[in-house]
N, C-alpha and C positions, 0 to 999 in steps of 0.2 A: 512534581513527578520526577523521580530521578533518573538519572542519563547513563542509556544501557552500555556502560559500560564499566569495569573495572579493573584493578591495578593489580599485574603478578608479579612479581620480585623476578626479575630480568638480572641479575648481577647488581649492583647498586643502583639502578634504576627504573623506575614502575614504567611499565608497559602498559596500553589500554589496548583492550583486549574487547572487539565486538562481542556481545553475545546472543548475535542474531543466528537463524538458523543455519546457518553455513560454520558458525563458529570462528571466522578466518577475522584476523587481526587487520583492520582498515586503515588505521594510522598511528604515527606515533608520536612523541615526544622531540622536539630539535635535538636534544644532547643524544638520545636513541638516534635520531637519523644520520647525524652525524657518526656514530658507533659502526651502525650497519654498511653505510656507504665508505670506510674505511679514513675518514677527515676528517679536522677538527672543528670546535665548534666556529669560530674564527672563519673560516673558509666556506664552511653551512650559511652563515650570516651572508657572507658577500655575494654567496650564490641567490639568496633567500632575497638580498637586495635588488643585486642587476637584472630579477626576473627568472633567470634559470631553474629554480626551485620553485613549485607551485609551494604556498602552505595555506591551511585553510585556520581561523581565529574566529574565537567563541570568549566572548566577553577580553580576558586578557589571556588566556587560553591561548595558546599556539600548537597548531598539529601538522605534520605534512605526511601526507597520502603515502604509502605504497605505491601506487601506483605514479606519484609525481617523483618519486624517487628513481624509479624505474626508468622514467622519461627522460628523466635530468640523467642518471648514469648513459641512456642509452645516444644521448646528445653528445654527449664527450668522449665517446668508441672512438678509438685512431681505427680508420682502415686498414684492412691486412691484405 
């Protein structure tokens, strides 16, 4: 059975793309996360390490959430 998802050319990097009925994009790629949250991949890893970054892994597959992306930016807001 193959896994609903698939790859759209995002700039030099596939994207996986839910294609459940909401259509909204669930997770992505480390180097994409990295992209998105403005850091390198170097930095993604150490986050990825000390816990700060949820990711979730499928066989040797690595993905992290939207939504753990969200959590992890919104952890390291300076107050204003």
């Amino acid at each position: 059975m193959p896994l609903p998802w698939k790859a759209l050319d995002m700039g030099n990097l596939p994207l996986p793309v839910d294609l459940s009925a909401t259509g909204k994009i669930l997770a992505v790629s480390p180097a994409e996360a990295a992209r998105l949250m403005g850091i390198g991949r170097t930095m993604l890893y150490e986050l990825i390490g000390t816990g700060k970054l949820r990711t979730a892994k499928f066989g040797s597959r690595r993905l992290v959430t939207l939504r753990a992306i969200e959590e992890c930016l919104a952890a390291h807001e300076l107050p204003q």
